[in-house]
PyMOL Python script that loads the backbone (N, CA, C, O; Angstrom):
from pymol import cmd

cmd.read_pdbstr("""\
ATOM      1  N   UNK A   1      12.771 -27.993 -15.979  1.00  0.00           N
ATOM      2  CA  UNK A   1      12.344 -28.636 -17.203  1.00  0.00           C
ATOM      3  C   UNK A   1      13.509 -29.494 -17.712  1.00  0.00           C
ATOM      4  O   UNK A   1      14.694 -29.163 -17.652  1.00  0.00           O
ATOM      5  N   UNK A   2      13.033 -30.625 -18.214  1.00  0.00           N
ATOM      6  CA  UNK A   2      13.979 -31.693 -18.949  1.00  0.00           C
ATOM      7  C   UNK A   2      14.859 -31.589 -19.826  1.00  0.00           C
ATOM      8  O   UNK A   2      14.054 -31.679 -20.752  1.00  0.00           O
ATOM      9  N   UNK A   3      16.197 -31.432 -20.539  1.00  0.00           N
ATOM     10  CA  UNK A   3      16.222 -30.937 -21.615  1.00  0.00           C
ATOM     11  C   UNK A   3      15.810 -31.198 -22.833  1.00  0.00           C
ATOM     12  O   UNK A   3      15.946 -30.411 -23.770  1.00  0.00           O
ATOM     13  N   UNK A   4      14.967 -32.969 -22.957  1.00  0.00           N
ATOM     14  CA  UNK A   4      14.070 -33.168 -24.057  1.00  0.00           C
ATOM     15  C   UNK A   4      12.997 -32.311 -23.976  1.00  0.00           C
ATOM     16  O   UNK A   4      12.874 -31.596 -24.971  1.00  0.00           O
ATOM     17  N   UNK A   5      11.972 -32.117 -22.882  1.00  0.00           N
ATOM     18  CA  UNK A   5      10.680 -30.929 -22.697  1.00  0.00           C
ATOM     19  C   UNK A   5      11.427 -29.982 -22.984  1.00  0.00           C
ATOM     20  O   UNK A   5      10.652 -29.443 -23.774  1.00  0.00           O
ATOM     21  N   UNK A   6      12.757 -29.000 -22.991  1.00  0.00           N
ATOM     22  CA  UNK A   6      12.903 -28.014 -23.811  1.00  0.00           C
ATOM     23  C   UNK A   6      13.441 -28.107 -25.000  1.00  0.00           C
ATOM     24  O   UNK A   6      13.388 -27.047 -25.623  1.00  0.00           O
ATOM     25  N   UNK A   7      14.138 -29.325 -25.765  1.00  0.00           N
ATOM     26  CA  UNK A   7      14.032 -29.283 -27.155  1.00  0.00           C
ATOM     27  C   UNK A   7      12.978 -29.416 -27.692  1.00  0.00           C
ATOM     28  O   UNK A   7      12.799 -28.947 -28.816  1.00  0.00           O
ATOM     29  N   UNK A   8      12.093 -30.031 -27.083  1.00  0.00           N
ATOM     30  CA  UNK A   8      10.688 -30.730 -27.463  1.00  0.00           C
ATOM     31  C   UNK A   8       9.689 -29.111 -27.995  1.00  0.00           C
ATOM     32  O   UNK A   8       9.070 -28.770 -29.003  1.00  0.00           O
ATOM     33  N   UNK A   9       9.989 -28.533 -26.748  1.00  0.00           N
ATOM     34  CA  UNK A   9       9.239 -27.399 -26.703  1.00  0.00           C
ATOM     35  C   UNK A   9       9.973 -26.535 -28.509  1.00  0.00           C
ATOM     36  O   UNK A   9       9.451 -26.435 -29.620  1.00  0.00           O
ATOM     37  N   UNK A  10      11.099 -26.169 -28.063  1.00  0.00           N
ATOM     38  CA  UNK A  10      11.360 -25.803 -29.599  1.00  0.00           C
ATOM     39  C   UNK A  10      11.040 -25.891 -30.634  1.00  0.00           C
ATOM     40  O   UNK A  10      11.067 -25.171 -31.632  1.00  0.00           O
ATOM     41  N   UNK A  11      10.538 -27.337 -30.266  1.00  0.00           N
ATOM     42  CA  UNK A  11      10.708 -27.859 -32.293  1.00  0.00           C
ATOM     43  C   UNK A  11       8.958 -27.856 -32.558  1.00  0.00           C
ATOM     44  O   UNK A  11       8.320 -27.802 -33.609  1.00  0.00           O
ATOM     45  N   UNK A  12       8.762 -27.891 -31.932  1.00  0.00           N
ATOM     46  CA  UNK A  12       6.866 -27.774 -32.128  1.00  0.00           C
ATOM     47  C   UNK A  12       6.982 -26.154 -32.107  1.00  0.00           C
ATOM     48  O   UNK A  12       6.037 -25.712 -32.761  1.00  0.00           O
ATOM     49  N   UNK A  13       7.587 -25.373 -31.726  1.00  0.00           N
ATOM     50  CA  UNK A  13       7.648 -24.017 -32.466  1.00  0.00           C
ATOM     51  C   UNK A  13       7.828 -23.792 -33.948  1.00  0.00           C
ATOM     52  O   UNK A  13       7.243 -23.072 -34.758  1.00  0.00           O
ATOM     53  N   UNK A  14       9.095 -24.868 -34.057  1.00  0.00           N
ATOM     54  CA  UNK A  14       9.528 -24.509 -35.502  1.00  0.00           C
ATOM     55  C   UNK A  14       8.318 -25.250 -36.266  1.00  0.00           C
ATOM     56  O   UNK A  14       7.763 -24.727 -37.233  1.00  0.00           O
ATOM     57  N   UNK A  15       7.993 -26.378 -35.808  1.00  0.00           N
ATOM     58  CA  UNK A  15       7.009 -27.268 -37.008  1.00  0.00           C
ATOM     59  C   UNK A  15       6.061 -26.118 -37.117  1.00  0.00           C
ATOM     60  O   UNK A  15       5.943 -25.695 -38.266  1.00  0.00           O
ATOM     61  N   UNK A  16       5.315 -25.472 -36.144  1.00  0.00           N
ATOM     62  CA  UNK A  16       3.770 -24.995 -36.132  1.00  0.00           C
ATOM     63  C   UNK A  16       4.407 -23.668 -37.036  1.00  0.00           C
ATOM     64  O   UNK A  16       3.591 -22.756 -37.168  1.00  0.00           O
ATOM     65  N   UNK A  17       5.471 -23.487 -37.542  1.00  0.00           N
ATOM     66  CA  UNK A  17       5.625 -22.112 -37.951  1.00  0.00           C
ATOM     67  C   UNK A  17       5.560 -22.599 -39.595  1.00  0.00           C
ATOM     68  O   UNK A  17       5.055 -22.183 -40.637  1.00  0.00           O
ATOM     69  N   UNK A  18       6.302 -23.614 -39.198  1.00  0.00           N
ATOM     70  CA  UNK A  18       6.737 -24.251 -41.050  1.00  0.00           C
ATOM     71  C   UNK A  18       5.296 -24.454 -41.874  1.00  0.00           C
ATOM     72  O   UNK A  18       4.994 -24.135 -43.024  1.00  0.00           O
ATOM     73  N   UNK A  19       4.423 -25.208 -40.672  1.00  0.00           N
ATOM     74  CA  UNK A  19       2.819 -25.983 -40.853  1.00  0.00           C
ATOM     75  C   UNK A  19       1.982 -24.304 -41.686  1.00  0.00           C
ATOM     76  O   UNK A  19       1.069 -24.243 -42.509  1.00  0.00           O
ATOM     77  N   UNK A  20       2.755 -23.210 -41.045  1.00  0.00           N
ATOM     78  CA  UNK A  20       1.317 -22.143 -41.086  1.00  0.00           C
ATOM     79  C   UNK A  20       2.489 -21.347 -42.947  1.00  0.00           C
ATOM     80  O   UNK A  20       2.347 -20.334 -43.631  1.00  0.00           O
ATOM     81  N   UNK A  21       3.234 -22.236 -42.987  1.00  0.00           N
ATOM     82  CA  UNK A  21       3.730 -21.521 -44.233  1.00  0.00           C
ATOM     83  C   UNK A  21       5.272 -20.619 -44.300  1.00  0.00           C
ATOM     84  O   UNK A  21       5.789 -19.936 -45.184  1.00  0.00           O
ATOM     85  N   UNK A  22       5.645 -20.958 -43.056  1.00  0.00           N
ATOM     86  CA  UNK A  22       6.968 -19.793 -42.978  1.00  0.00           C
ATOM     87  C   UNK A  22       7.618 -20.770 -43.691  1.00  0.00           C
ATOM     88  O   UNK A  22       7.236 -21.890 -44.029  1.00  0.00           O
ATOM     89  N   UNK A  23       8.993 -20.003 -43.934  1.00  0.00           N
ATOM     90  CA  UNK A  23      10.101 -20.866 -44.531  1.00  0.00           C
ATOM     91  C   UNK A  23      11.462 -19.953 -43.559  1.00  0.00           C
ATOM     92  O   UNK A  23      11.625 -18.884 -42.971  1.00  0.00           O
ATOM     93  N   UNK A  24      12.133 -21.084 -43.857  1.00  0.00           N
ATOM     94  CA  UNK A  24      13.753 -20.453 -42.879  1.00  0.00           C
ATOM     95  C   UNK A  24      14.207 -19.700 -43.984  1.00  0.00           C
ATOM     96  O   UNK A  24      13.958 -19.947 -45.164  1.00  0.00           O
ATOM     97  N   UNK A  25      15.117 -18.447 -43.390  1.00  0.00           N
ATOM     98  CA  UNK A  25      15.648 -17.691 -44.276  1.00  0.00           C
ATOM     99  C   UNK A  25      17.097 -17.124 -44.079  1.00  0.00           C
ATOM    100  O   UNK A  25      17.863 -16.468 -44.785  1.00  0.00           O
ATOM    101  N   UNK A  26      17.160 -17.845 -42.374  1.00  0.00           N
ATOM    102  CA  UNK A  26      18.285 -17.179 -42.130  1.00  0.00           C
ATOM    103  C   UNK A  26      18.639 -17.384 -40.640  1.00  0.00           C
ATOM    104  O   UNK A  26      17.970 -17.098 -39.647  1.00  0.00           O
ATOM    105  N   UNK A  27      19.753 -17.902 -40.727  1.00  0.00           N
ATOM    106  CA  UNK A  27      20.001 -18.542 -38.765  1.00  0.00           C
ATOM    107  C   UNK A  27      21.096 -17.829 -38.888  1.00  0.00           C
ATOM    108  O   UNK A  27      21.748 -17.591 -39.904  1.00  0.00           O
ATOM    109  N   UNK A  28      21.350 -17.337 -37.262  1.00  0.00           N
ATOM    110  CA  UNK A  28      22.720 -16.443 -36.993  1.00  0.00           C
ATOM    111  C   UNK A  28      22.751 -16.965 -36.031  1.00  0.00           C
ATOM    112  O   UNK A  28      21.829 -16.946 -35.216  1.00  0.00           O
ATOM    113  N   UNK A  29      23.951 -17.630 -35.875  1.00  0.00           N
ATOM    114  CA  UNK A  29      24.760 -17.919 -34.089  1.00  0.00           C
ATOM    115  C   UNK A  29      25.230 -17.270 -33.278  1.00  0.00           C
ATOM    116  O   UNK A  29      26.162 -16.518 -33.562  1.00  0.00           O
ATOM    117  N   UNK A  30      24.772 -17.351 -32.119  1.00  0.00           N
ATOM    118  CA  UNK A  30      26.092 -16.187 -31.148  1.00  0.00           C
ATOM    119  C   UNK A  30      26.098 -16.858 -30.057  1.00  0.00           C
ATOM    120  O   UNK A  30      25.586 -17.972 -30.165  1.00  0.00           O
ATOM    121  N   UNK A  31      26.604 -16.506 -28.758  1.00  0.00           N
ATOM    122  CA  UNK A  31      26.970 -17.214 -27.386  1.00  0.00           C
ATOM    123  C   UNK A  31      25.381 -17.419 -26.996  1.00  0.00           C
ATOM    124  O   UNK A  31      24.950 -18.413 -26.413  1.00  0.00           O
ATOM    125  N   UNK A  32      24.450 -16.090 -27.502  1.00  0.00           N
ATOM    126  CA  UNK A  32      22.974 -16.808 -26.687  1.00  0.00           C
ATOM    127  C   UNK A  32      22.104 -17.685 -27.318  1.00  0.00           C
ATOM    128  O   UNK A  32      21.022 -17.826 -26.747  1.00  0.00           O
ATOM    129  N   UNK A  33      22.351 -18.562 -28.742  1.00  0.00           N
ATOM    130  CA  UNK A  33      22.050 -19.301 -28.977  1.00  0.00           C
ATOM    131  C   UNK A  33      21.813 -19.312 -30.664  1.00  0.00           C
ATOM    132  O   UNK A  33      22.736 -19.154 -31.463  1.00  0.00           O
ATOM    133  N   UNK A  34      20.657 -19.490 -30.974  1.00  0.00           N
ATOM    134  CA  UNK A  34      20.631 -19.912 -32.675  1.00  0.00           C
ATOM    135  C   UNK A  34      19.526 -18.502 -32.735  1.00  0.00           C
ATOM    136  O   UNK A  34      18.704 -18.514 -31.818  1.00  0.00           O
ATOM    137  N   UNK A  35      19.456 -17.678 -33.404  1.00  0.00           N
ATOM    138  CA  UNK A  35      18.237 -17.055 -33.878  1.00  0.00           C
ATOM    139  C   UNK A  35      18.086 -17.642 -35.166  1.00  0.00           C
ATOM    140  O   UNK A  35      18.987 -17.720 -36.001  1.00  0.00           O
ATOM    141  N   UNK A  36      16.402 -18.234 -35.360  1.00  0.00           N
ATOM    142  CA  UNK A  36      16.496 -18.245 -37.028  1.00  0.00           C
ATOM    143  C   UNK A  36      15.206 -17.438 -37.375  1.00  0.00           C
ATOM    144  O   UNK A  36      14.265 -17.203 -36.617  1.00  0.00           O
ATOM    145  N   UNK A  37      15.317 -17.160 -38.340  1.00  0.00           N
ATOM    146  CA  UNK A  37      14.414 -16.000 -38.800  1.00  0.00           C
ATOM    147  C   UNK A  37      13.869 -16.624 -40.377  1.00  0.00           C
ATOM    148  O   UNK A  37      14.446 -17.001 -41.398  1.00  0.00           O
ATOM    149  N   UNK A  38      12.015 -16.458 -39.803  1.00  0.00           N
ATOM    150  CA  UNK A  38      11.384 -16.945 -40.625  1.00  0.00           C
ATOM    151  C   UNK A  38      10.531 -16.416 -41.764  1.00  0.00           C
ATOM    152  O   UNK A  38      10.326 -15.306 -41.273  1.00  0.00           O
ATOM    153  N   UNK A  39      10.031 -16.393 -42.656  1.00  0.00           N
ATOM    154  CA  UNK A  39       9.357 -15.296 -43.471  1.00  0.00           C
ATOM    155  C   UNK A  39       8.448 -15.779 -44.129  1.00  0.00           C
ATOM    156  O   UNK A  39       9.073 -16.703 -44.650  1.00  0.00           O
ATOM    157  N   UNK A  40       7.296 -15.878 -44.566  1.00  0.00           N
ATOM    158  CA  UNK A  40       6.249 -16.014 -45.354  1.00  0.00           C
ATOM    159  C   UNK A  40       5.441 -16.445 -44.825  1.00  0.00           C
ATOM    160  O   UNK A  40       5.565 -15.998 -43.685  1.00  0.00           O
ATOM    161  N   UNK A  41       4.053 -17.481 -44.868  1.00  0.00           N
ATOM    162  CA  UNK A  41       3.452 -17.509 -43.759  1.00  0.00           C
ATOM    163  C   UNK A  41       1.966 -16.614 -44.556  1.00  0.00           C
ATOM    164  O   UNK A  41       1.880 -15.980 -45.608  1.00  0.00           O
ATOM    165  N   UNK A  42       0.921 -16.952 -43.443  1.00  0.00           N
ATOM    166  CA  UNK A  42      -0.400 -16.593 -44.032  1.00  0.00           C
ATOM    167  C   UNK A  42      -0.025 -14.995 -44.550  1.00  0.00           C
ATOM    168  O   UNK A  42       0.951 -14.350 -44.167  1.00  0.00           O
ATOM    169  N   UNK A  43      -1.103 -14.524 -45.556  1.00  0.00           N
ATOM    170  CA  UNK A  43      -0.485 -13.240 -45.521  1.00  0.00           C
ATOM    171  C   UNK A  43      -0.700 -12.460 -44.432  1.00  0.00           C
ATOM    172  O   UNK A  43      -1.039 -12.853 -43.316  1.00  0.00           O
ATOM    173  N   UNK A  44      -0.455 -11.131 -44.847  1.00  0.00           N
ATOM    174  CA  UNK A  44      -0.473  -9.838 -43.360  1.00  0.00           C
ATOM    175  C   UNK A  44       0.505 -10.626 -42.394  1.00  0.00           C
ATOM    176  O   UNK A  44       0.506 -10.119 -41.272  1.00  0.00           O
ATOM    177  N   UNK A  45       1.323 -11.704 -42.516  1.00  0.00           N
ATOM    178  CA  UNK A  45       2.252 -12.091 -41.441  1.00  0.00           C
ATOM    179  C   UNK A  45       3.265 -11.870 -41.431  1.00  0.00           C
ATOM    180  O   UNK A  45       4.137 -12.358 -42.150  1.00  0.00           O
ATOM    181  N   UNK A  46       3.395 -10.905 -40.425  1.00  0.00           N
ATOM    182  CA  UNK A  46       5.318 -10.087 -40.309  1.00  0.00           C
ATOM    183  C   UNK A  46       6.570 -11.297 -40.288  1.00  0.00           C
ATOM    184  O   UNK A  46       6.153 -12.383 -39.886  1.00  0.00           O
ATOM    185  N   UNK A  47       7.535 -11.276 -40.533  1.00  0.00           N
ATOM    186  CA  UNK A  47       8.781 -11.889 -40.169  1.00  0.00           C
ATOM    187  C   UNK A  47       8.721 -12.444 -38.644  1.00  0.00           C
ATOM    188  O   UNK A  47       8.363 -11.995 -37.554  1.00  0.00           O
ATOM    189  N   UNK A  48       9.267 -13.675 -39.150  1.00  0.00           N
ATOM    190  CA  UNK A  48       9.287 -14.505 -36.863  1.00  0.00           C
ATOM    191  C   UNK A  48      10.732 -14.790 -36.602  1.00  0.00           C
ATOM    192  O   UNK A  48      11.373 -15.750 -37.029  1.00  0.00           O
ATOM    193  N   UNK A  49      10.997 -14.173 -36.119  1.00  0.00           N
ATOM    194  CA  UNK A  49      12.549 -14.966 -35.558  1.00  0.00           C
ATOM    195  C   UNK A  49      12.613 -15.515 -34.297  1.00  0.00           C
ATOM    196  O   UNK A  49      12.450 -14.643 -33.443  1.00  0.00           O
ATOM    197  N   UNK A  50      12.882 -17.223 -33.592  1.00  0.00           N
ATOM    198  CA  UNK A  50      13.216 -17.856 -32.489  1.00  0.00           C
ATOM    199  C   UNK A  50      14.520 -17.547 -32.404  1.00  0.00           C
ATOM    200  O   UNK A  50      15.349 -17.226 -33.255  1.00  0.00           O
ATOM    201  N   UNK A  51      14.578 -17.725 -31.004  1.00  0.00           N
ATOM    202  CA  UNK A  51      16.211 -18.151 -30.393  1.00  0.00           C
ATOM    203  C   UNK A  51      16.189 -19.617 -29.929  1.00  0.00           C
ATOM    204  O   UNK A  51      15.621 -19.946 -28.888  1.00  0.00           O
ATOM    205  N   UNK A  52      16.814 -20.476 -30.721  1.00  0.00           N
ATOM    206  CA  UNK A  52      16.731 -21.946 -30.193  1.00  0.00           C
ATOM    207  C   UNK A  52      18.220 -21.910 -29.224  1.00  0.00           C
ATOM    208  O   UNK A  52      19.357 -21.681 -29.636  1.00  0.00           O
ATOM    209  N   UNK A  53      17.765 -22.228 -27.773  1.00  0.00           N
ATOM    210  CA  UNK A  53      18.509 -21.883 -27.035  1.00  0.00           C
ATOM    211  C   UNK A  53      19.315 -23.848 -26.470  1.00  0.00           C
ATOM    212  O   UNK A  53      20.113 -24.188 -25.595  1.00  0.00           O
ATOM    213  N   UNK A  54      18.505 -24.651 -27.585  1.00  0.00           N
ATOM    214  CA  UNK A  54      19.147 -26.154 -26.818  1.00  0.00           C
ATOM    215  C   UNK A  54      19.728 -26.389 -28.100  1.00  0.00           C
ATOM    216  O   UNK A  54      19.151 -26.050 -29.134  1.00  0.00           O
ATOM    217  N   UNK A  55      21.245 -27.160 -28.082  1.00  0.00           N
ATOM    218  CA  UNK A  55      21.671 -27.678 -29.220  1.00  0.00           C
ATOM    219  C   UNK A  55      20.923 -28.843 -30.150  1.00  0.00           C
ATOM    220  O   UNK A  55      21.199 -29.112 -31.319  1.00  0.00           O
ATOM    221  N   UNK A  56      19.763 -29.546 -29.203  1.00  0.00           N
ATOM    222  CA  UNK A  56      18.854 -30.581 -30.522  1.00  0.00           C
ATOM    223  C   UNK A  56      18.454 -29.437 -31.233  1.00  0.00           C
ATOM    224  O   UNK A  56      19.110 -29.223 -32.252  1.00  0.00           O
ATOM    225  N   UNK A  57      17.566 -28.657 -30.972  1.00  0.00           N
ATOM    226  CA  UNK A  57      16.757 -27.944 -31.541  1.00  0.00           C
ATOM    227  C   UNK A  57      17.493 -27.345 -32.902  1.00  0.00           C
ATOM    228  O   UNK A  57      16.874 -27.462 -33.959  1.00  0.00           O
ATOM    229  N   UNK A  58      18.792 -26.707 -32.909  1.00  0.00           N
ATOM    230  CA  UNK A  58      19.898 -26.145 -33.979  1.00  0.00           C
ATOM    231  C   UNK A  58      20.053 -27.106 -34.541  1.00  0.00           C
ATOM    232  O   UNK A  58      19.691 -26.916 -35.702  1.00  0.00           O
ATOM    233  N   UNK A  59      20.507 -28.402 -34.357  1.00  0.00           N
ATOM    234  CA  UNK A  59      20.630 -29.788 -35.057  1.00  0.00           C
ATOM    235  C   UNK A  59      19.206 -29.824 -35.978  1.00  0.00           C
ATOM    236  O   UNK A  59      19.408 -30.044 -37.173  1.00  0.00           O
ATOM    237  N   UNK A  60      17.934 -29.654 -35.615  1.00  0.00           N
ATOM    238  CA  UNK A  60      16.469 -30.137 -35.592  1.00  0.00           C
ATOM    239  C   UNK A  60      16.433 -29.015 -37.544  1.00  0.00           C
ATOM    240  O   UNK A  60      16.126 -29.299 -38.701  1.00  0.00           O
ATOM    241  N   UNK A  61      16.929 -27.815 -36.836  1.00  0.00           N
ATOM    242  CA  UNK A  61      16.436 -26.825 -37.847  1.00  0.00           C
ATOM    243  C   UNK A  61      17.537 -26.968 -39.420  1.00  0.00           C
ATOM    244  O   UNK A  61      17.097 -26.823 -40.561  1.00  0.00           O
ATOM    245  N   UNK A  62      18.871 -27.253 -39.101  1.00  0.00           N
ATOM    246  CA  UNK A  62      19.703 -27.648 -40.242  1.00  0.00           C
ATOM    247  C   UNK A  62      19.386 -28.638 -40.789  1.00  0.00           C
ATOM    248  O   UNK A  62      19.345 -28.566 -42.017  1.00  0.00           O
ATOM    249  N   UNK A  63      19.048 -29.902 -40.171  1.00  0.00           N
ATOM    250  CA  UNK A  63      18.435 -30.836 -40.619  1.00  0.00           C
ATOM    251  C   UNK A  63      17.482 -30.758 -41.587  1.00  0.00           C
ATOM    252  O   UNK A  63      17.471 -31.296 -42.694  1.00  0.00           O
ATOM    253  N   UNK A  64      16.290 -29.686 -40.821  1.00  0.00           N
ATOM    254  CA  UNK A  64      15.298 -29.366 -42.083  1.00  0.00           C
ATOM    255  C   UNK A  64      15.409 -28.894 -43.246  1.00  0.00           C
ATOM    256  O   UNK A  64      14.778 -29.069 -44.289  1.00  0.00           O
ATOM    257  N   UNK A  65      16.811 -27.897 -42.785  1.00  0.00           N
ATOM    258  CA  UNK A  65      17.046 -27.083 -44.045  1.00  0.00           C
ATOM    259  C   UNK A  65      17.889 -28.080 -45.170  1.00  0.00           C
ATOM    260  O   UNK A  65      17.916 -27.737 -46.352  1.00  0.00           O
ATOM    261  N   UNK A  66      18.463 -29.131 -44.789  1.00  0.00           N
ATOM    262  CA  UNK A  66      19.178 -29.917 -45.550  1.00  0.00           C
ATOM    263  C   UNK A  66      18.067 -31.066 -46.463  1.00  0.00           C
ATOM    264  O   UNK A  66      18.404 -31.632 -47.503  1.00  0.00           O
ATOM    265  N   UNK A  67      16.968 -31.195 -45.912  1.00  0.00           N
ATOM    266  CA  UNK A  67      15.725 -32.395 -45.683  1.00  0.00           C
ATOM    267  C   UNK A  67      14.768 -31.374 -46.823  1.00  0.00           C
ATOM    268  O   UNK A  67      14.091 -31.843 -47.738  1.00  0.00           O
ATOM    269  N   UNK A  68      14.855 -30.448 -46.625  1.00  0.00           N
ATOM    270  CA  UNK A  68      13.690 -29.471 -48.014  1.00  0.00           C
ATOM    271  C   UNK A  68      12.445 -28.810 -46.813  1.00  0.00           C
ATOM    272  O   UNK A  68      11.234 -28.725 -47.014  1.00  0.00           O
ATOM    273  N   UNK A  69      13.261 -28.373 -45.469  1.00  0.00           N
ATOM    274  CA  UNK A  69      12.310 -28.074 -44.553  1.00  0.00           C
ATOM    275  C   UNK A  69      10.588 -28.368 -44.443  1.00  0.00           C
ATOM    276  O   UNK A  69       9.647 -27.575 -44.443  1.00  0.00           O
ATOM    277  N   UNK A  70      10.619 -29.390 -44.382  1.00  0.00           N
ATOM    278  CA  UNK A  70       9.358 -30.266 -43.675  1.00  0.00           C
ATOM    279  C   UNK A  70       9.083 -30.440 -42.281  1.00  0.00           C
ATOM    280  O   UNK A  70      10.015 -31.037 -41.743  1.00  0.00           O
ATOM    281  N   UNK A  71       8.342 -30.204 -41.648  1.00  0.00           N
ATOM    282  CA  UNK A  71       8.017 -29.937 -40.661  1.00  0.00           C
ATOM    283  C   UNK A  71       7.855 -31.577 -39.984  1.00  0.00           C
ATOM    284  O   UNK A  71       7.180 -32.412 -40.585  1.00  0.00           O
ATOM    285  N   UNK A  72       8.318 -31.795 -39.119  1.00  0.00           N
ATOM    286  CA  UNK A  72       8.447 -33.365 -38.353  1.00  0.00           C
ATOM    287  C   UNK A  72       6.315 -33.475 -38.307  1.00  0.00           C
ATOM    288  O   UNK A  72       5.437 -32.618 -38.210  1.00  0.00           O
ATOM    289  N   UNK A  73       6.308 -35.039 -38.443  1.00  0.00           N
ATOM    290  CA  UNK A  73       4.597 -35.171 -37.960  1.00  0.00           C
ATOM    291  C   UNK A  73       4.461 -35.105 -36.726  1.00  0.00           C
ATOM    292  O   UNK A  73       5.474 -35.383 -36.085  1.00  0.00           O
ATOM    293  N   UNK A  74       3.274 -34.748 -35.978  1.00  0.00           N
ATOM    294  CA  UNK A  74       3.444 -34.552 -34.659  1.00  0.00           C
ATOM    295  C   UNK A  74       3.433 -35.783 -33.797  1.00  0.00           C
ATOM    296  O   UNK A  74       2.786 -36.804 -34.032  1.00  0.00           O
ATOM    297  N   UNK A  75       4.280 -35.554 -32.702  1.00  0.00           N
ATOM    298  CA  UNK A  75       4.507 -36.929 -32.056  1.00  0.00           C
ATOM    299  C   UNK A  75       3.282 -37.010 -30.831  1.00  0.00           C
ATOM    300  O   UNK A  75       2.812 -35.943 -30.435  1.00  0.00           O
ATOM    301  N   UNK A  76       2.893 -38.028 -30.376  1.00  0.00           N
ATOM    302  CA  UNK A  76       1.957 -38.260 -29.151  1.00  0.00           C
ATOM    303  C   UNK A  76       2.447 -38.375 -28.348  1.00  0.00           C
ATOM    304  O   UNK A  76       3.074 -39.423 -28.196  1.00  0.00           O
ATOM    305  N   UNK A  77       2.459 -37.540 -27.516  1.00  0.00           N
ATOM    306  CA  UNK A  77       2.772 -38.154 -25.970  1.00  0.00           C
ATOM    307  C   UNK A  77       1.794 -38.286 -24.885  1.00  0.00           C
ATOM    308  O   UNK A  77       0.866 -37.516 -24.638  1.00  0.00           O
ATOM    309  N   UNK A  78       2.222 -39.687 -24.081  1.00  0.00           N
ATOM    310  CA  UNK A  78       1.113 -39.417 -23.194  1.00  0.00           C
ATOM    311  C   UNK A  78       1.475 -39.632 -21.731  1.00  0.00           C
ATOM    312  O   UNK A  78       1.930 -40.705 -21.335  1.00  0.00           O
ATOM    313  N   UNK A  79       1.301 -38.782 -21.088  1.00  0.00           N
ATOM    314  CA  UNK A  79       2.496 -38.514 -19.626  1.00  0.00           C
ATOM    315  C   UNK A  79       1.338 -38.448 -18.091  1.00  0.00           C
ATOM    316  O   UNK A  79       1.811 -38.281 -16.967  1.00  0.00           O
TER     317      UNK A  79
END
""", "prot")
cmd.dss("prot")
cmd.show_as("cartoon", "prot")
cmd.util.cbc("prot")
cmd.orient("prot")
């Protein structure tokens, strides 16, 4: 896989999480990558935490958090 198809892949994680209502609450770094951990969300929905394992994707999520976390519009691709 490309490493845009795996940032790509990331960030349509984070949007579809932001889209259903989560909000970021909390990113921790370590050597295996970014965990961020998400919370709210339809109700009855437990806590989500990713590991964004490509550096766009960590760039992608501070960004949001700096931006008022908005979820990017979805992009088209056609391959």
């Amino acid at each position: 896989m490309s490493a845009y198809a795996e940032f790509d892949k990331e960030r349509q994680e984070i949007d579809a999480l932001l889209r259903q209502g989560f909000t970021i609450t909390a990113i921790q770094e370590d050597l295996d990558g970014a965990r961020v951990s998400f919370t709210g969300g339809e109700q009855g929905k437990s806590p989500v935490e990713l590991l964004l394992l490509t550096a766009d994707a960590r760039k992608y999520v501070t960004t949001l958090i700096f931006a008022g976390t908005k979820p990017a519009a979805p992009i088209e691709t056609h391959m």
